[in-house]
N, C-alpha and C positions, 0 to 999 in steps of 0.2 A: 607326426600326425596330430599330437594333442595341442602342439604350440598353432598350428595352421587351423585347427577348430576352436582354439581362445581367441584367435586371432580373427577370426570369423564372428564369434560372441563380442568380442568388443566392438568392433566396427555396426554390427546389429544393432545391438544397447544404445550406440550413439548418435548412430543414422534415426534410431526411433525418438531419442529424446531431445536431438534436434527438431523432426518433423513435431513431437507433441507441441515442444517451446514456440515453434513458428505458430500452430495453430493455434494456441493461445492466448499469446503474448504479441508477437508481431502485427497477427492480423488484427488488432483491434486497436491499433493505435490512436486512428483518427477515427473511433466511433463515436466519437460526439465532441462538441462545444464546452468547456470550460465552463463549466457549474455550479460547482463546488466552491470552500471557501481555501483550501489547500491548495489544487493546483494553479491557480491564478498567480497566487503569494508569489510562488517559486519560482513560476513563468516570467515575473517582472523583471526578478533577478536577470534571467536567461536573457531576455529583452534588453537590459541595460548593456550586458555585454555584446551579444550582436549587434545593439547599435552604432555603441559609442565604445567599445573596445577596451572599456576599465576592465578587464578580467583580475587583476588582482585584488580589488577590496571594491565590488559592485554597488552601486547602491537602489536601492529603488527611485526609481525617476530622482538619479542623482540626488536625493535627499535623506532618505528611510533608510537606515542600519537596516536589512537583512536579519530575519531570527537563525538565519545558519550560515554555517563555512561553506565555500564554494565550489566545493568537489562537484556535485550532482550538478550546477549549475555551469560547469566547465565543461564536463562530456555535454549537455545539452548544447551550450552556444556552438561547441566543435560539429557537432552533428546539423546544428542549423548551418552552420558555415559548409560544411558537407553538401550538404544538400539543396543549397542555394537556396532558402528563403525561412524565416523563422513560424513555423505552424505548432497546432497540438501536438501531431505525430511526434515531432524533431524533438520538441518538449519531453517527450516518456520516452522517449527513444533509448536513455539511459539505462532506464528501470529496466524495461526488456532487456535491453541487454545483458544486467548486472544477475536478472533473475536466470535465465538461460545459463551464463558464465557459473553460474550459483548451482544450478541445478549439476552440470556435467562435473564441477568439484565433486557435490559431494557423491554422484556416481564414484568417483575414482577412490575419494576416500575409505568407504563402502565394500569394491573389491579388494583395497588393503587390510580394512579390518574383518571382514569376515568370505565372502565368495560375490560373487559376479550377479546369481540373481536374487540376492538380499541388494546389493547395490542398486540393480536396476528397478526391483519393486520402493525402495527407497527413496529412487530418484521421480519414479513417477508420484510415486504419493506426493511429494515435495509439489512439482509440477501441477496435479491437480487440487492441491489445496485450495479452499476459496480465499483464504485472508493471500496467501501468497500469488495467486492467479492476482486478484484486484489489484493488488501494491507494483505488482508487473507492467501495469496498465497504467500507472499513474504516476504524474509527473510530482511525487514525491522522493523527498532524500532517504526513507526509510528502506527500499530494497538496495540504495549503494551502501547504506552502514550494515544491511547484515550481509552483504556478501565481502564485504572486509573483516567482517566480526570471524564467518564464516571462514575465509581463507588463511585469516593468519591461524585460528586453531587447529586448522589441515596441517597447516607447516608445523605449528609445534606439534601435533602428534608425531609425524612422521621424524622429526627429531626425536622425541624422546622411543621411537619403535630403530633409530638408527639406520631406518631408511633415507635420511639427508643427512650427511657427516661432511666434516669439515667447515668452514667459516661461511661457504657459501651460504646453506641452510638459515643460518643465524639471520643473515645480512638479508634475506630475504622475508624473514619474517617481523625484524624492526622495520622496514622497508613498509613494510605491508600495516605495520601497526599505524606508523606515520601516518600514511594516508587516510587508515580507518578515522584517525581526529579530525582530518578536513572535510569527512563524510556527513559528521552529525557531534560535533566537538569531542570533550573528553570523555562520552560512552563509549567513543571508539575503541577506548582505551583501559577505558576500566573492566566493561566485561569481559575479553578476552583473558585480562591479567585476574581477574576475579575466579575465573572458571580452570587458569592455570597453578592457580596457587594452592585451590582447593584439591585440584589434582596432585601435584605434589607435595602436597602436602601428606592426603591421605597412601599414599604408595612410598613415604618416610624417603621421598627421591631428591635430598638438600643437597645433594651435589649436584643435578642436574638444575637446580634453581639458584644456587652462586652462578653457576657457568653462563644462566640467562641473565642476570641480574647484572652480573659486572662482566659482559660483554661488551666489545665496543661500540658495538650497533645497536648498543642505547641511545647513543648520542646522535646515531642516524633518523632512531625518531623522533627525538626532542629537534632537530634543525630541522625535519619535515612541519612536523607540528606548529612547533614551540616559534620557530622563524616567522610561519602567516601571521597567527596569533599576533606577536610582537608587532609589526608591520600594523595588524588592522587595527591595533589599540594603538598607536602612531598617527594612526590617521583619520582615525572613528573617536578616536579620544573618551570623554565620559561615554555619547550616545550608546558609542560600541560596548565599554565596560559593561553599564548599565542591563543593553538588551539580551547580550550575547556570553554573554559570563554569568550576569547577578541573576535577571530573569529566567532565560529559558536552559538556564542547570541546576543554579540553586536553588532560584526562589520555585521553579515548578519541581525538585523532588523534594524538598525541607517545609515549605510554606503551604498552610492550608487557609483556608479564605479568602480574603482580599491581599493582596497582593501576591498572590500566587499563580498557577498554570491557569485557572479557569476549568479543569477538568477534574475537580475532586472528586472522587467516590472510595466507594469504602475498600479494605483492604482484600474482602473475598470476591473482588468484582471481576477479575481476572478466571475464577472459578469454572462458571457458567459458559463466559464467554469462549473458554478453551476447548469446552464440550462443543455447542453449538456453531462457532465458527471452523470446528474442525471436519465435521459433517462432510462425506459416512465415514472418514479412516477414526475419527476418535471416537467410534462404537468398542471401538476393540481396547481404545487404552487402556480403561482398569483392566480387566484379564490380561494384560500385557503385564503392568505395574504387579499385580499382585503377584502373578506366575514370577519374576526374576526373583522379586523378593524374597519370597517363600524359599524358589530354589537353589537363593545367594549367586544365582547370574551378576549380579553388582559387584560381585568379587571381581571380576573378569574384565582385566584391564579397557576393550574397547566398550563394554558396559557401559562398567564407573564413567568413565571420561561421557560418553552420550547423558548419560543419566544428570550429571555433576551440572554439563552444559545446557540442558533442560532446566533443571531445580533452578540455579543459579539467576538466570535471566527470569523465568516466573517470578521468584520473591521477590532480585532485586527490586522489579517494578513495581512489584505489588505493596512495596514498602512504600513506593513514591508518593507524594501529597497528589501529582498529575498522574492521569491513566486515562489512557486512549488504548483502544482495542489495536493499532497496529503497531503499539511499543512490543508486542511480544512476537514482532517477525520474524527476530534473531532465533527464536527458540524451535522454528521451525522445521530446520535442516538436520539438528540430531531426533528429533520425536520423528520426523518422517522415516529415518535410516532405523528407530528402533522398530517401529509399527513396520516396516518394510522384513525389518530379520526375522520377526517374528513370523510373519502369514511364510515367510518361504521356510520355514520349519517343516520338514516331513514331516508324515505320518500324526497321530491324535496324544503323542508324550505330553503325560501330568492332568491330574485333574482336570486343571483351571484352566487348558490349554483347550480341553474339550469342552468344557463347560462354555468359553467363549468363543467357540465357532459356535455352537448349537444356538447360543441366545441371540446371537444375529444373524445366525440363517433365518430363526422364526421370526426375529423382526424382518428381515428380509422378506419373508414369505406374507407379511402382513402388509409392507408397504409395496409389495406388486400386484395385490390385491387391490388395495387400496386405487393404486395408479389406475387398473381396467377398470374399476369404479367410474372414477373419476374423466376417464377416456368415454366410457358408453356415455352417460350424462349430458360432457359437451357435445357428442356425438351426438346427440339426440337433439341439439342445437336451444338446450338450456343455459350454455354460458356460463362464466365462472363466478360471476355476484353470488350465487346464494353459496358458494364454496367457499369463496374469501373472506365474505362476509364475518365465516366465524372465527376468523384469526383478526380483525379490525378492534374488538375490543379490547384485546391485549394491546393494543399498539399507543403511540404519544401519536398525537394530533398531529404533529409531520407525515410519520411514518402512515400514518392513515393515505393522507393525503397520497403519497405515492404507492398504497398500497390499491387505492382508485385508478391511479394511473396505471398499474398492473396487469390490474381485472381488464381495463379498456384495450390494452396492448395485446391482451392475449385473446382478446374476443376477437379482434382486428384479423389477430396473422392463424388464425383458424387452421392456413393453409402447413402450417409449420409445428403449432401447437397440438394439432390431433396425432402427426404421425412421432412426435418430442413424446407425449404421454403413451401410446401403445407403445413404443422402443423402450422406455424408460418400467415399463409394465413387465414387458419381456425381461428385460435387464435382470431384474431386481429376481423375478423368481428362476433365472438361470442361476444369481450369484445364491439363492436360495439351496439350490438344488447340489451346488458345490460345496457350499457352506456345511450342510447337515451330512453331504456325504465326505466330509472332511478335505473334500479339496482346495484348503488354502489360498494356493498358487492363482488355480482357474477365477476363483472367487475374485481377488483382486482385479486381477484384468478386468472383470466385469462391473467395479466398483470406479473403475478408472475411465470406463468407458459411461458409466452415466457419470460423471462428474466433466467429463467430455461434452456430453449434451448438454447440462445443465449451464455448463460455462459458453457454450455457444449459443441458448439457449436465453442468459442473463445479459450477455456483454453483447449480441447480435440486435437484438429487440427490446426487452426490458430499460435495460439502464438509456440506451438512447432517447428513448420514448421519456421516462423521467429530465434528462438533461433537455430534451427538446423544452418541457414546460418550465424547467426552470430558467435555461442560457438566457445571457445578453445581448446572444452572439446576432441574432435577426435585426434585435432593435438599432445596434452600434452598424450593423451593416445599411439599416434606412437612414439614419442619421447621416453616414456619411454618402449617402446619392441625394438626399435634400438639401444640405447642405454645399455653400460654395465653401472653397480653399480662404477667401477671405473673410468668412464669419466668424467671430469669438467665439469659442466653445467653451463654456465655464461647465466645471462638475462639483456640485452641492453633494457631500458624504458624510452628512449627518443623518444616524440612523439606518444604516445598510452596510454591505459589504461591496465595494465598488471595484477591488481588485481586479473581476473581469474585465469591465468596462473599459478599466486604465490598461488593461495590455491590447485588445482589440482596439480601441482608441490611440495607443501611443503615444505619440507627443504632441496630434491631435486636440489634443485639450487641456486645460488648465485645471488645476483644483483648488476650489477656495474652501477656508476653515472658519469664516467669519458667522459668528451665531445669526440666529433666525433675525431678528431686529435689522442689521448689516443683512443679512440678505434681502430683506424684505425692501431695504431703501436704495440697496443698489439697484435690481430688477425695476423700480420704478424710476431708475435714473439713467435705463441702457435700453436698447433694442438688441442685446449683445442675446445669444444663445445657450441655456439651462439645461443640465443633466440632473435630477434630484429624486429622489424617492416619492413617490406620488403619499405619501402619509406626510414627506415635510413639503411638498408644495403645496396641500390641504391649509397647513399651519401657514404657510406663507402668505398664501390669498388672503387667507381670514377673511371670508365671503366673498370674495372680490372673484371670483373664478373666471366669471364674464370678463375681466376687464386682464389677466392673467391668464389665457387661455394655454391647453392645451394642445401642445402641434402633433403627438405621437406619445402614444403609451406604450412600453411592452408588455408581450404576452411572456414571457419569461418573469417567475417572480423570484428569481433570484435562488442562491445558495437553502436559505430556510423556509423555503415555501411561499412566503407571507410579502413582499417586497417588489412589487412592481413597479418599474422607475418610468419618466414621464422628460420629455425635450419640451420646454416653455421658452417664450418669448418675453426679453423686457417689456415694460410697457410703451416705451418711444422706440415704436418699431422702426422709425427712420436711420437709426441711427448703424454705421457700421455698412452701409452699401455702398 
């Protein structure tokens, strides 16, 4: 009877965090046009393989080294191929998947190391996190490296728990390491071994780390890895050295300033960002962090290992010259499973235990206050300007700008937005109501379910509305109905991010690199057709606008807000018909 009612809980747990995964990862694949300066990059990759079939060392429009290994970029083309035609969708299709795959690991892991509904609150916190919701959704390599980062450390626990014995085990987890380096180089490789060394390290386990060490399925991850690698510096020669080795490993963790990532910031900048993009599970972290310590839970083997696999990837990065808020993706699958074991903790044990439901019940009870506030107001058909308003001055002049486009989006869908804030109202002071009468369990459900709205909520309305004003996608679409088959299509990319343009264009057009002078005498020398940043076809005219006309501007200004690009004509329009 109890095996046929575990059996019934498992199938539950998985049937729900499938449905969670499809709703919101799956369905939002194709919510918008390529915007950004990230996913175009990758898309090119994708693009070169679907078109012209190099799958093993890609190039951008057969010239531009790639800043990455072609894992992500290998499920993409296969799923384009799939699905017979190469779109956005096809493009993220990865991520979702990797993030899902990611998610239902570390369920299982979860019920190994501790019970079924610590796993399952685990797996949902994972699921509705916002940094790991976005990365799901987006045709970046970073949710395929942490579900490799993620997988092979499943496998080595469960080897060192002797739950996978025998060489099978083994083989499965240099298997797995291999591929983690084709995901995002040799981070694939070093966090995992980072986060296993420190674990054996501290549990004095030097026979279980010969046994990994000089196994032979070492050598199965050096010929996974170590083979492309060899291959792409074969054939990529210095460009590849240069990009994909010196660049975007050493010189963006070792090099600060110029010649470096381009993303320096300082070393607590990881800090903030862990609180705030974790938003609501990382209310509870400190009272999490402080309760184990206190009561040497870190002693305890699945602990340490969560704990070790947190610390580990926070520093390493924070150490880095580069940091970007989604290098710390990896860390997200053990802090979900600890915040997860935590809320499913009976009853109110330990101070600090009580102490941190009680302070986010009352925040809870402040922010669904807050919410009906804020519900009567627009209800009263005041709109959100004078609400947003007083978050713009914290913001950088981008982030303004789309925090305009917000206020306008949410004033629009009225229809969506009035009944989002009274559920979201409700929400908050049920998980209120749980929270202070110490029900954990309930609490969470209800923290998951506005994190539910929120993401349906951001990824349905919001973010589209933003990609609408910024995409190329409109303009590359009028360009090619005005344009015939036989008109030169030149593309001027000085001063902008043109990546969109080049994947929605494809082989559609040409790019030149010739500085403004050379551009300036060519266009006076062609009737040929112009793509340029309307700030350098300004520079180009040099007052001549009249005679240098305008055929089509876009309304998308591009990845940074600022960048709206322009189709001109040479001056001997005859020419090319």
């Amino acid at each position: 009877m109890g095996n046929i009612n575990s059996r019934n809980v498992l199938v539950l747990h998985l049937g729900g965090l499938v449905f969670l995964c499809g709703i919101l990862f799956f369905s939002f694949l194709d919510w918008a046009p390529f915007f950004d300066k990230g996913e175009p990059r990758e898309a090119l990759v994708v693009q070169e393989i679907f078109a012209h079939g190099d799958w093993l060392f890609p190039l951008k429009r057969g010239e531009e080294v790639p800043s990455k290994p072609p894992l992500f970029h290998w499920f993409a083309a296969m799923a384009s191929k799939a699905w017979g035609g190469l779109t956005e969708a096809t493009v993220r299709f990865p991520s979702a998947l990797f993030a899902t795959v990611g998610v239902l690991s570390l369920y299982f892991l979860g019920r190994r190391l501790f019970d079924p509904q610590a796993a399952f609150l685990g797996a949902i916190i994972l699921s509705t996190s916002v940094p790991y919701q976005s990365m799901a959704i987006s045709a970046r390599v970073d949710m395929t490296l942490t579900f490799f980062v993620t997988l092979a450390l499943v496998i080595f626990y469960l080897i060192y728990r002797n739950d996978l014995t025998g060489n099978f085990g083994y083989y499965c987890f240099y298997f797995i390491l291999g591929i983690g380096i084709l995901a995002k180089g040799p981070v694939g490789l070093v966090l995992p071994g980072m986060v296993i060394f420190s674990f054996v390290g501290l549990k004095k386990r030097w026979d279980l780390l010969s046994r990994i060490s000089l196994h032979p399925g070492v050598i199965l991850t050096l010929v996974i890895g170590m083979s492309w690698y060899g291959t792409a510096l074969m054939r990529g020669g210095e460009d590849f050295f240069n990009r994909q080795l010196l660049h975007e490993n050493l010189a963006r963790f070792f090099v600060y300033g110029e010649g470096g990532s381009g993303h320096q910031k300082p070393f607590y900048y990881y800090f903030p960002y862990l609180i705030l993009g974790g938003l609501p599970w990382s209310l509870f972290l400190p009272f999490v962090m402080v309760q184990w310590f206190k009561g040497r839970a870190f002693l305890k083997d699945p602990v340490l290992f969560l704990l070790l696999w947190v610390g580990i990837v926070f520093f390493f990065f924070s150490l880095s010259a580069g940091k970007r808020a989604i290098y710390l993706l990896p860390l997200y699958p053990p802090l979900s499973l600890l915040i997860g074991l935590w809320l499913a903790q009976p009853g109110s044990e330990g101070r600090m235990r009580l102490l941190g439901l009680k302070s986010v019940g009352w925040l809870a009870v402040f922010m669904g206050l807050t919410m009906l506030a804020v519900f009567l107001v627009v209800a009263a058909g005041n709109g959100t300007s004078g609400l947003l308003s007083y978050f713009a001055v914290m913001l950088k002049p981008k982030d303004r700008a789309n925090l305009s486009i917000v206020q306008q989006t949410l004033d629009r869908a009225g229809w969506f937005f009035l009944p989002f804030l009274l559920s979201s109202a409700l929400l908050w002071l049920s998980v209120a109501r749980n929270l202070l009468t110490l029900n954990a369990r309930a609490a969470a459900f209800g923290l998951a379910c506005l994190s539910v709205l929120t993401g349906v909520l951001v990824q349905g309305a919001v973010m589209p509305a933003i990609a609408e004003s910024r995409s190329y996608k409109p303009f590359v679409t009028e360009v090619k109905r005005q344009l015939g088959e036989n008109e030169n299509l030149y593309l001027y990319g000085e001063g902008w991010d043109y990546a969109p343009v080049l994947f929605y264009l494809g082989d559609r057009v040409q790019v030149i690199t010739a500085g403004l002078p050379s551009m300036q005498e060519k266009m006076q020398e062609s009737g040929d057709y112009y793509i340029m940043g309307e700030r350098e076809w300004r520079k180009i005219a040099a007052g001549e606008a009249g005679v240098i006309p305008v055929e089509l501007r876009s309304q998308g200004t591009g990845p940074d807000g600022k960048d709206p690009i322009v189709l001109v004509r040479g001056m001997k329009s005859g020419k090319g018909k």
